[in-house]
N, C-alpha and C positions, 0 to 999 in steps of 0.2 A: 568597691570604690572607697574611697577615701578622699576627704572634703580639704582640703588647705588649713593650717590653722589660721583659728581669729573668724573662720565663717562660723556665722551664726548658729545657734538651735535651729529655727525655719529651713534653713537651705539642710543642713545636716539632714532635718524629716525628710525632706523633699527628696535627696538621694536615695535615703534608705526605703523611702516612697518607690522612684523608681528602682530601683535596684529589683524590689520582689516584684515589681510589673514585668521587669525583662524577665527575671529567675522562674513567676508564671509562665511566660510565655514559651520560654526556652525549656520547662519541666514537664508542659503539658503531651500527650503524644498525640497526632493528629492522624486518622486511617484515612486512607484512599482508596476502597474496597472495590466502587464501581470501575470498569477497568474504561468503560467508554468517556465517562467524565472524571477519568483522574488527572489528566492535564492540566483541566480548566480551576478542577479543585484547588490543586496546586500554586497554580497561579495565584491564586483568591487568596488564598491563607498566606504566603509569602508577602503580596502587596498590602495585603492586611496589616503584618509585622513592619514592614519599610514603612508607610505611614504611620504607626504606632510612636517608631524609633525616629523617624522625622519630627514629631510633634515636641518628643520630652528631648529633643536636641533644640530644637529651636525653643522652647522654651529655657531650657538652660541657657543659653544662647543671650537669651533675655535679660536674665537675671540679673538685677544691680551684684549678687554678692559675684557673678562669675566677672560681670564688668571689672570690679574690683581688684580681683583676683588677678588679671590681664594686663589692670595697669602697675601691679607690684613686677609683674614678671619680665614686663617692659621695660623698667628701670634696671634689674637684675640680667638681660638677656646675654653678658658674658661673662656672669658671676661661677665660677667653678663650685660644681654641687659637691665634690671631695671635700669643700673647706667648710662643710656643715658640721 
């Protein structure tokens, strides 16, 4: 990911933050060996990851610097990205 410029150091941590929580999440391998409770395992560690990713959404969500970000993009929403 990559931060907008003019976002702060803080928010910049804070991706790079998440970023290795998802790149964990998504590098770690997970077995299901027992074959009676691989369903519910399953389940578990998925809903696990969905509220994980709910959390550092909604908290980005939060953030004065995304606020920020939203209302530059607002002003620019028929601005042609070719004429960067």
């Amino acid at each position: 990911m990559c931060a907008p410029k003019g976002w702060g150091a803080s928010c910049r941590k804070r991706l790079r933050s998440t970023e290795s929580l998802l790149m964990d999440s998504t590098d770690s391998s997970v077995s299901f060996d027992e074959a009676d409770t691989r369903d519910a395992e399953m389940h578990s560690v998925i809903d696990e990851w969905i509220d994980n990713l709910v959390a550092a959404v909604d908290e980005a969500r939060a953030s004065e610097q995304f606020q920020a970000w939203l209302d530059v993009q607002q002003r620019f929403h028929d601005y042609s990205y070719r004429l960067w």
